[in-house]
PDB file of N, H, CA, C and O in Angstrom:
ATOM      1  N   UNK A   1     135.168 106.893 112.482  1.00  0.00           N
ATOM      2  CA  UNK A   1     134.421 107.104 111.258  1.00  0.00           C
ATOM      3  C   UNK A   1     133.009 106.511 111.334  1.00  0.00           C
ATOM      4  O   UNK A   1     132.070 107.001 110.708  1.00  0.00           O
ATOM      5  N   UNK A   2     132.874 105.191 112.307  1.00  0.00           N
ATOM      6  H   UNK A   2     133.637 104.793 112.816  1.00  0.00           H
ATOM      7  CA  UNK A   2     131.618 105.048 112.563  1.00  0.00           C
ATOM      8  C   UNK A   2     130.350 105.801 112.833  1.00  0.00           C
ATOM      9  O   UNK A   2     129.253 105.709 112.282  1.00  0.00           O
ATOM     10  N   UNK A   3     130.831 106.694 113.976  1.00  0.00           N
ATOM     11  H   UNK A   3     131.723 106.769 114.424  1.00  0.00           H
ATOM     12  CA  UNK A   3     130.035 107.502 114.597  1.00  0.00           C
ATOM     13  C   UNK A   3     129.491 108.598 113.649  1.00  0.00           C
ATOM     14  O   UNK A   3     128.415 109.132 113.916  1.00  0.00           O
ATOM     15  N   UNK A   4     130.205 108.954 112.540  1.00  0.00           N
ATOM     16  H   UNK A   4     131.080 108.519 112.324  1.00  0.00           H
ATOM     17  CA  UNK A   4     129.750 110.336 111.250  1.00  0.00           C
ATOM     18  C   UNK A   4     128.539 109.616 110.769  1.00  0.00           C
ATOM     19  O   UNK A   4     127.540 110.176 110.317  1.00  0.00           O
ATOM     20  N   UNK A   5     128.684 108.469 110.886  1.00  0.00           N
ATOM     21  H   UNK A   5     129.495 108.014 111.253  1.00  0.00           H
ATOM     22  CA  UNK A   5     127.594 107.865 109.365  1.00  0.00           C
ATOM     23  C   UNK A   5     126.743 107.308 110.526  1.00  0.00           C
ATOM     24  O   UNK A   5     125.772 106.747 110.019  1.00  0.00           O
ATOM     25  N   UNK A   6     126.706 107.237 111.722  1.00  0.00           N
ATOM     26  H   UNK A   6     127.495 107.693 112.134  1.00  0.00           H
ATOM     27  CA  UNK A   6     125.393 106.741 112.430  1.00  0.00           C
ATOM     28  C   UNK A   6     124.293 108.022 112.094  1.00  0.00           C
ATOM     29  O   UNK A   6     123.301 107.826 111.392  1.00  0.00           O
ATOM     30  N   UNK A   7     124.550 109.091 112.576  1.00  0.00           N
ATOM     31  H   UNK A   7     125.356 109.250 113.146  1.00  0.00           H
ATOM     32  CA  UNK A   7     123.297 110.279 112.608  1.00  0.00           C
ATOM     33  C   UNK A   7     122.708 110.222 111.107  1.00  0.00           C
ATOM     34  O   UNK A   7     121.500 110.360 110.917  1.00  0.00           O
ATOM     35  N   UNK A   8     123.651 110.005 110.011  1.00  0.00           N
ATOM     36  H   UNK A   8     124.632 109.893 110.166  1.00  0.00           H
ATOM     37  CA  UNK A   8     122.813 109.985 108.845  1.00  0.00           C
ATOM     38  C   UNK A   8     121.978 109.006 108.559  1.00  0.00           C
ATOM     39  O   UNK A   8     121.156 109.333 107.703  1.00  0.00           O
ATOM     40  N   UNK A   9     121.885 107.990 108.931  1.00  0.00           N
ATOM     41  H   UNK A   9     122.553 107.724 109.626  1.00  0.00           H
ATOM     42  CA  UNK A   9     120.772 107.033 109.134  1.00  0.00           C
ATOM     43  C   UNK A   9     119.937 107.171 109.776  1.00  0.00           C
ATOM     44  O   UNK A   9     118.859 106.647 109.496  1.00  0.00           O
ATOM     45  N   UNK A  10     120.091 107.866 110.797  1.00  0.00           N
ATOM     46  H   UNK A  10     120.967 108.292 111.024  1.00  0.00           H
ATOM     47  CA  UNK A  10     119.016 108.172 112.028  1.00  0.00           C
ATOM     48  C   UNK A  10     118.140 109.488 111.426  1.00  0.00           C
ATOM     49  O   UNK A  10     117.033 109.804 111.864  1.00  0.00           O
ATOM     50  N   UNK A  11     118.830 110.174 110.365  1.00  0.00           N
ATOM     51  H   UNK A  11     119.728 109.917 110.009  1.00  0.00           H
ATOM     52  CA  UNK A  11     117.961 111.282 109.534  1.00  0.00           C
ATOM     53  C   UNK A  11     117.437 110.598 108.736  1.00  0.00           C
ATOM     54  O   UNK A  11     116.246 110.903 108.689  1.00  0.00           O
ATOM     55  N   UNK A  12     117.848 109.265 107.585  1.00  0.00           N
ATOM     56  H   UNK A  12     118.816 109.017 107.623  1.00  0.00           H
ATOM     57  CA  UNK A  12     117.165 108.806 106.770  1.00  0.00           C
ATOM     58  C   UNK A  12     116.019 108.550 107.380  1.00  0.00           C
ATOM     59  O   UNK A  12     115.094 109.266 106.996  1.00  0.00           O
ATOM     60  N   UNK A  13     115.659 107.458 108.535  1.00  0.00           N
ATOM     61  H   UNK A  13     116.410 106.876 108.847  1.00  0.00           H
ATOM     62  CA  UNK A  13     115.553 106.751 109.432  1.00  0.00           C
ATOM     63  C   UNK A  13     113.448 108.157 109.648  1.00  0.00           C
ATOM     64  O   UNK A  13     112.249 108.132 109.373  1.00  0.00           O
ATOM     65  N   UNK A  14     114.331 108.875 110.188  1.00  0.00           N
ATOM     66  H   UNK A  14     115.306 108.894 110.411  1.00  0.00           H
ATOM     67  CA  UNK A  14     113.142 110.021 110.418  1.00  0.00           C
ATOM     68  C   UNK A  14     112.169 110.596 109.110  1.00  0.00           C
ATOM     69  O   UNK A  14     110.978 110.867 108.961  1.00  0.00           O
ATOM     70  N   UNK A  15     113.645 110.618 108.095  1.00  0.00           N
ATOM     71  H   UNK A  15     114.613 110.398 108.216  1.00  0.00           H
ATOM     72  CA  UNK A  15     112.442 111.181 106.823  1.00  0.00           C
ATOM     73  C   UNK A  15     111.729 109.634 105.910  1.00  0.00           C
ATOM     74  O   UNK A  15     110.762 109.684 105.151  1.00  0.00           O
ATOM     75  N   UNK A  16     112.398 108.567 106.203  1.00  0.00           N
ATOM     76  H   UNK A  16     113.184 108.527 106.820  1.00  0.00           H
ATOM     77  CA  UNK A  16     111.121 107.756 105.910  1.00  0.00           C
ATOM     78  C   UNK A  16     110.340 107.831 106.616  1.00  0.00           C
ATOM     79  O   UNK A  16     109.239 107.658 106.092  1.00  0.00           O
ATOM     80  N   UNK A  17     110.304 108.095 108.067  1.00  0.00           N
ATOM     81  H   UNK A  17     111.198 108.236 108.492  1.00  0.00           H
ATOM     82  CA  UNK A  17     108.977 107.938 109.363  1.00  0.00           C
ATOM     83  C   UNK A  17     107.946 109.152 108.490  1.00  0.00           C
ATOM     84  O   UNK A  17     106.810 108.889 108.096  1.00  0.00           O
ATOM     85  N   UNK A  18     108.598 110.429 108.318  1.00  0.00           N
ATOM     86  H   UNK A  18     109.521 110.642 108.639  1.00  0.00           H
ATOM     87  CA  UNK A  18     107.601 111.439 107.753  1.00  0.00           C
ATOM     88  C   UNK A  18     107.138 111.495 106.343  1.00  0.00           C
ATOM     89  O   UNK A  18     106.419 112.413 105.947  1.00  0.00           O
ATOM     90  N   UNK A  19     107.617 110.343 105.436  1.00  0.00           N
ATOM     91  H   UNK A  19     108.201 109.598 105.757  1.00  0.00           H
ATOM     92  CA  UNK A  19     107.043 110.203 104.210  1.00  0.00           C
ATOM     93  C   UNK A  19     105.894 109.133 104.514  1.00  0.00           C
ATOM     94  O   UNK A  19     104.868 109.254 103.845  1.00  0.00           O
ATOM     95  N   UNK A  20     105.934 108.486 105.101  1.00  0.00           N
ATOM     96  H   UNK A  20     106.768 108.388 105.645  1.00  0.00           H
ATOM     97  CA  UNK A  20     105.298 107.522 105.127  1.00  0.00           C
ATOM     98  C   UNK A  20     104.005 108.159 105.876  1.00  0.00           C
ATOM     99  O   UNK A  20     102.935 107.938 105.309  1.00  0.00           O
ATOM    100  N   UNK A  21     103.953 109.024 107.239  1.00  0.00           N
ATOM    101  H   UNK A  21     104.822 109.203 107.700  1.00  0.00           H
ATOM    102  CA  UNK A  21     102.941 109.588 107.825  1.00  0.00           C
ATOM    103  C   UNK A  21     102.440 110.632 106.558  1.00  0.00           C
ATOM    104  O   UNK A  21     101.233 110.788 106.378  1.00  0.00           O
ATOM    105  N   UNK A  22     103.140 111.127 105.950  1.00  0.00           N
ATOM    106  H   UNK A  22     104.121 111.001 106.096  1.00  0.00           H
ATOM    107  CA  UNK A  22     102.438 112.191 104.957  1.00  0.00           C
ATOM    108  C   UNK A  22     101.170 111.110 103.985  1.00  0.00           C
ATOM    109  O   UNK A  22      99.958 111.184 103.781  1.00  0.00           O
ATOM    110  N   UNK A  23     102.335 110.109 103.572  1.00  0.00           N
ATOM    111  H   UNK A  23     103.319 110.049 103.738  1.00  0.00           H
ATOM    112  CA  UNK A  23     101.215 109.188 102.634  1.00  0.00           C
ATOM    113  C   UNK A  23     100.176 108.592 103.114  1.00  0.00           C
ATOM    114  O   UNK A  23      99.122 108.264 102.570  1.00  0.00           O
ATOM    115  N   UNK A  24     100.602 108.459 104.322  1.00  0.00           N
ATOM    116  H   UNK A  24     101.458 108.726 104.764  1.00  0.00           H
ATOM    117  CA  UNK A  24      99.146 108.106 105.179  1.00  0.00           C
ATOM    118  C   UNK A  24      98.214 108.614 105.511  1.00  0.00           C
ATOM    119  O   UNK A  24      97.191 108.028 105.866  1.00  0.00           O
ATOM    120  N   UNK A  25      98.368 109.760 105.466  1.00  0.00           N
ATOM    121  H   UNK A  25      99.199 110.236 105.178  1.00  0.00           H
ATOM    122  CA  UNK A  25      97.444 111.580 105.442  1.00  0.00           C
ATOM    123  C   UNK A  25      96.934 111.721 104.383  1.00  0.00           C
ATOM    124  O   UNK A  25      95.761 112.090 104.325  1.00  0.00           O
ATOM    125  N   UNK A  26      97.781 111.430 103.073  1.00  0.00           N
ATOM    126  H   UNK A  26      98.734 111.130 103.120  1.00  0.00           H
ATOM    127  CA  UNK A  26      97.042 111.493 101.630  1.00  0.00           C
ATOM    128  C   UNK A  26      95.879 110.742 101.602  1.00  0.00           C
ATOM    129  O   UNK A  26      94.739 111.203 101.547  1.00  0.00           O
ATOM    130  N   UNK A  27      96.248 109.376 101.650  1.00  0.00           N
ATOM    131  H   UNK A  27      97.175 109.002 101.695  1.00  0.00           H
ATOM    132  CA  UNK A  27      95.410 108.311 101.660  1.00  0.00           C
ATOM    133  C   UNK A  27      94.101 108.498 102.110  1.00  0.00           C
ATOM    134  O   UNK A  27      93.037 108.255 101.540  1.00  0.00           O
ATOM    135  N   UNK A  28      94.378 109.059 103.440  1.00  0.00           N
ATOM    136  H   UNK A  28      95.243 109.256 103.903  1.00  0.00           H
ATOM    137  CA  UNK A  28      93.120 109.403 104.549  1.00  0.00           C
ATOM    138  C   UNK A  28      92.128 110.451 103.420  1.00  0.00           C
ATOM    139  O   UNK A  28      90.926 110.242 103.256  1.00  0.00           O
ATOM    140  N   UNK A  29      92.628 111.193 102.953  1.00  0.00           N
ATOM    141  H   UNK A  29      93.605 111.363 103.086  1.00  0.00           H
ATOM    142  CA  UNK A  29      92.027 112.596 102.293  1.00  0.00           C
ATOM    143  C   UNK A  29      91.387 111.934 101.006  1.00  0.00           C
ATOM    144  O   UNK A  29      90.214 112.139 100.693  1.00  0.00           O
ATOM    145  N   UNK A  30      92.266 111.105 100.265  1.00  0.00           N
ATOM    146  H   UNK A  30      93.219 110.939 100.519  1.00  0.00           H
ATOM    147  CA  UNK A  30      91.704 110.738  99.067  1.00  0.00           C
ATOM    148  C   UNK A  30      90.334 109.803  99.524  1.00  0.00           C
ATOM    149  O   UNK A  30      89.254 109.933  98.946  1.00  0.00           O
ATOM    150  N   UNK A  31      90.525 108.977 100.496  1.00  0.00           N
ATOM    151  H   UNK A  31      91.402 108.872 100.965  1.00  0.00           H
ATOM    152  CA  UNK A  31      89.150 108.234 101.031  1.00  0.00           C
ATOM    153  C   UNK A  31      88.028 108.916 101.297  1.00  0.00           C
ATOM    154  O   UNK A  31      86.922 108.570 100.880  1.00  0.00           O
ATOM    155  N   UNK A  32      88.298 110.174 102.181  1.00  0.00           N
ATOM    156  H   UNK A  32      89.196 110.455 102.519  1.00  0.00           H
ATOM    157  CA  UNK A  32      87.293 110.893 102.963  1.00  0.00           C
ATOM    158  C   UNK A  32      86.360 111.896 101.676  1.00  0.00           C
ATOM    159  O   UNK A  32      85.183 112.248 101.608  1.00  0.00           O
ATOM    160  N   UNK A  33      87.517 112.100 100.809  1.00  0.00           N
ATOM    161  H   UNK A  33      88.474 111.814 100.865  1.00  0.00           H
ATOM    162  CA  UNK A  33      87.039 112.909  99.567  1.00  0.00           C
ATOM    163  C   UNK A  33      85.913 111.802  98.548  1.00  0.00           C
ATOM    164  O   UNK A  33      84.863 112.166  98.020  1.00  0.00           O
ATOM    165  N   UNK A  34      86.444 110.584  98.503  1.00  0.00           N
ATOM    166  H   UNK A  34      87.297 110.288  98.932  1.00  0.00           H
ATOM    167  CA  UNK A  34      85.638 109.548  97.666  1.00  0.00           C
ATOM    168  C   UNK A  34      84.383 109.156  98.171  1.00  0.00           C
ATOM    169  O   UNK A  34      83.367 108.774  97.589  1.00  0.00           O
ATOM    170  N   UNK A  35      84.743 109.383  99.826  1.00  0.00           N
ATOM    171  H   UNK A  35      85.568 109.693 100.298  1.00  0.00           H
ATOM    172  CA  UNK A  35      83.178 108.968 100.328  1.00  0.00           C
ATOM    173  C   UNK A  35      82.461 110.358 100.112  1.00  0.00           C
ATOM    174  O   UNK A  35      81.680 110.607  99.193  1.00  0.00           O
ATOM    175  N   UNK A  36      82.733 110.952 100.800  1.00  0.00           N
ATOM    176  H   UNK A  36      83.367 110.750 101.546  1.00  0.00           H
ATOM    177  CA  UNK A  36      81.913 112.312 100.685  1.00  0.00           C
ATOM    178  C   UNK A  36      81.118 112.443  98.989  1.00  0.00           C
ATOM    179  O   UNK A  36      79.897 112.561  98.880  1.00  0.00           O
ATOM    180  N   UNK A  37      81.972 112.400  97.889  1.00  0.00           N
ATOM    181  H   UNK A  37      82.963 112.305  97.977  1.00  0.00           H
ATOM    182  CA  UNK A  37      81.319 112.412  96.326  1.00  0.00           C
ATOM    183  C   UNK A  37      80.626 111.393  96.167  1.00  0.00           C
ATOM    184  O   UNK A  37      79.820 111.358  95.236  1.00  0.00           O
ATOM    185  N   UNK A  38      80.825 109.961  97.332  1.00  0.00           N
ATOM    186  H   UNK A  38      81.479 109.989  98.088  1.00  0.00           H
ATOM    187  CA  UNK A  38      80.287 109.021  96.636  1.00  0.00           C
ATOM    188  C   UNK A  38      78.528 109.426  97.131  1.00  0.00           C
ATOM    189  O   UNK A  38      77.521 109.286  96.437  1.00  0.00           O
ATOM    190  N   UNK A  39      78.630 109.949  98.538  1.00  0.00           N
ATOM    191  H   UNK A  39      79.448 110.063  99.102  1.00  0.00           H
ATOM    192  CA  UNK A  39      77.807 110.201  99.109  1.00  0.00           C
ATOM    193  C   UNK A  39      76.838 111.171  98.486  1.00  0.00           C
ATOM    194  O   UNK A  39      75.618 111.008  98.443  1.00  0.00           O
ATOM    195  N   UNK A  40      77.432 112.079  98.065  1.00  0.00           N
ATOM    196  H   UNK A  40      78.423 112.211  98.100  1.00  0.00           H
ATOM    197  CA  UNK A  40      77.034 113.932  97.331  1.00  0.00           C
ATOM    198  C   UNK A  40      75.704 112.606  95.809  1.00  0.00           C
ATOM    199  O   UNK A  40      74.483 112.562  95.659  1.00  0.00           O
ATOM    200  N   UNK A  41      76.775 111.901  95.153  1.00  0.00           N
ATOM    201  H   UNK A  41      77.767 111.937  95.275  1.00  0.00           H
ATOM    202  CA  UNK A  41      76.381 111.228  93.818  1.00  0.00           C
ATOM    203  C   UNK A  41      75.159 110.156  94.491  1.00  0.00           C
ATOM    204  O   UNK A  41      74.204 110.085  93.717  1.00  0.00           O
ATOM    205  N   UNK A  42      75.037 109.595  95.328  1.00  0.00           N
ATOM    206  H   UNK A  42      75.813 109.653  95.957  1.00  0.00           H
ATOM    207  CA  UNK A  42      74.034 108.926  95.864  1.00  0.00           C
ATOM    208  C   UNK A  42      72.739 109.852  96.306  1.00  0.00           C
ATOM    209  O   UNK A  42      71.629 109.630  95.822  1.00  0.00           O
ATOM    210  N   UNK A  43      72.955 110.848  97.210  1.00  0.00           N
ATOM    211  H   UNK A  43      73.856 111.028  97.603  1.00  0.00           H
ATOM    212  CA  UNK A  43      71.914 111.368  97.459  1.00  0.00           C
ATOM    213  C   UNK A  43      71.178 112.268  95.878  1.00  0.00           C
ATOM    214  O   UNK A  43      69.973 112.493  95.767  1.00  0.00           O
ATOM    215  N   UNK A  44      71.733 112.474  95.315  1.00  0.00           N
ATOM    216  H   UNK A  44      72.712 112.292  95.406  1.00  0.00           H
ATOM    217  CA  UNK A  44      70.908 113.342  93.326  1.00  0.00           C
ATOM    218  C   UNK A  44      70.759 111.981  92.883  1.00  0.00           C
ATOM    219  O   UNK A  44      69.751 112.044  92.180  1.00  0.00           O
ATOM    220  N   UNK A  45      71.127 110.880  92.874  1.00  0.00           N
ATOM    221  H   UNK A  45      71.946 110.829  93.445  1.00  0.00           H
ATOM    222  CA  UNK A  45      70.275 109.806  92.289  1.00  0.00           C
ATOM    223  C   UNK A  45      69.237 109.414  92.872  1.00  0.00           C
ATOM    224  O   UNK A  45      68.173 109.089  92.346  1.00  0.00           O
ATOM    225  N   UNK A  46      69.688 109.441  94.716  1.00  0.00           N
ATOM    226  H   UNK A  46      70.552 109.705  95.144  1.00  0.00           H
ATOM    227  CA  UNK A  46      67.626 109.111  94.993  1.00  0.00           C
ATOM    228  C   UNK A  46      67.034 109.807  95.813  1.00  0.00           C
ATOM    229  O   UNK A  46      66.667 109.698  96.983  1.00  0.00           O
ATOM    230  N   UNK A  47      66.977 110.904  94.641  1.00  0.00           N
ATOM    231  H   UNK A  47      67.275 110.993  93.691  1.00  0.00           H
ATOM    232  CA  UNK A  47      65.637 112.157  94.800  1.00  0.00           C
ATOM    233  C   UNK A  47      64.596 111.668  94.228  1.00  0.00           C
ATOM    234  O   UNK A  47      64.353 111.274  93.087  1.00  0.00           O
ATOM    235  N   UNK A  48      63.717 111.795  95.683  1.00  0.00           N
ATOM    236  H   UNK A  48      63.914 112.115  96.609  1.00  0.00           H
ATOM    237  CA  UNK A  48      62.538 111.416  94.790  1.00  0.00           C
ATOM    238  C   UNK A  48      62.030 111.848  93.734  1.00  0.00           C
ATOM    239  O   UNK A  48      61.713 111.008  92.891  1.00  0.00           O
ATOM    240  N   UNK A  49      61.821 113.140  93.479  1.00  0.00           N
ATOM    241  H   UNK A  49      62.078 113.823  94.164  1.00  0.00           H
ATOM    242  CA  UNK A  49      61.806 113.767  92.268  1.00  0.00           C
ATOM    243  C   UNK A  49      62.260 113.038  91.025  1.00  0.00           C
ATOM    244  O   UNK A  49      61.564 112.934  90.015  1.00  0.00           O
ATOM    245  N   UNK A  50      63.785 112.413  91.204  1.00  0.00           N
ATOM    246  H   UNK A  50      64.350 112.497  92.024  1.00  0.00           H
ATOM    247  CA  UNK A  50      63.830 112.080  90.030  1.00  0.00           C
ATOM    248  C   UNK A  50      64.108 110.851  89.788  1.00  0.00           C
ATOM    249  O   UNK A  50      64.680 110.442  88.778  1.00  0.00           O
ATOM    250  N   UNK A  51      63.649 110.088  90.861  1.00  0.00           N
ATOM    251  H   UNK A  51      63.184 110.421  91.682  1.00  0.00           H
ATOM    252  CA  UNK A  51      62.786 108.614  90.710  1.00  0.00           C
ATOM    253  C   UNK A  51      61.286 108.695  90.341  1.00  0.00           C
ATOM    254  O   UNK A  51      60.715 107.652  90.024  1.00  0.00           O
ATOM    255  N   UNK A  52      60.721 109.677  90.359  1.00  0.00           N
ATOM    256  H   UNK A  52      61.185 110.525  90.617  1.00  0.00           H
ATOM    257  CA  UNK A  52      59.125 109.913  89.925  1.00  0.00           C
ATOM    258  C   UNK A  52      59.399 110.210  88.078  1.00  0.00           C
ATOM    259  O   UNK A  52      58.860 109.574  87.172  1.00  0.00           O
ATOM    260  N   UNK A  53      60.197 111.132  87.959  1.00  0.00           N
ATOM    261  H   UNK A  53      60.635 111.649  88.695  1.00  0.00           H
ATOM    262  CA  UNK A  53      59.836 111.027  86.712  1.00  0.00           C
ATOM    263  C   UNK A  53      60.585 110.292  85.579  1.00  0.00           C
ATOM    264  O   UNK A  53      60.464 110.503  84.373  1.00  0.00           O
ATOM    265  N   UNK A  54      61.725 108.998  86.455  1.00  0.00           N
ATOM    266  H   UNK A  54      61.823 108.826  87.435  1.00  0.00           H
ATOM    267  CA  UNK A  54      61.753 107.478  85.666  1.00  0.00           C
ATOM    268  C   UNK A  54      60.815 106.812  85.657  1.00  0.00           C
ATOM    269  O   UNK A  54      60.831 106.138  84.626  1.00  0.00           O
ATOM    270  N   UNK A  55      59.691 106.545  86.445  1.00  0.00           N
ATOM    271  H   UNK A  55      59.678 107.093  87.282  1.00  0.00           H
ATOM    272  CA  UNK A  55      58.505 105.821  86.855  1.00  0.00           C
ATOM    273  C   UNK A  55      57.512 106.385  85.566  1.00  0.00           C
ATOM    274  O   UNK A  55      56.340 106.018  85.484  1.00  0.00           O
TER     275      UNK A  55
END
């Protein structure tokens, strides 16, 4: 009876390995997405253009 219930651990075992790589993929995307907007929102604030006509 041992041997039935080893492979099901060894499946748990795998689908935590692939939840965890998925969330780690999210993560990656939500960062790359925050820099990129943070980047997009930095460059329309310093246009010169429209630092000239705060001045």
């Amino acid at each position: 009876m041992e041997r039935i219930g080893r492979p099901l651990k060894n499946e748990q075992a795998a689908a935590a390995a692939e939840y965890a790589l998925l969330a780690g993929l999210i993560a990656l995307a939500i960062v790359a997405g925050a820099t990129a907007l943070g980047l997009a929102v930095n460059a329309k604030l310093m246009d010169p253009s429209l630092l000239a006509a705060l001045h």
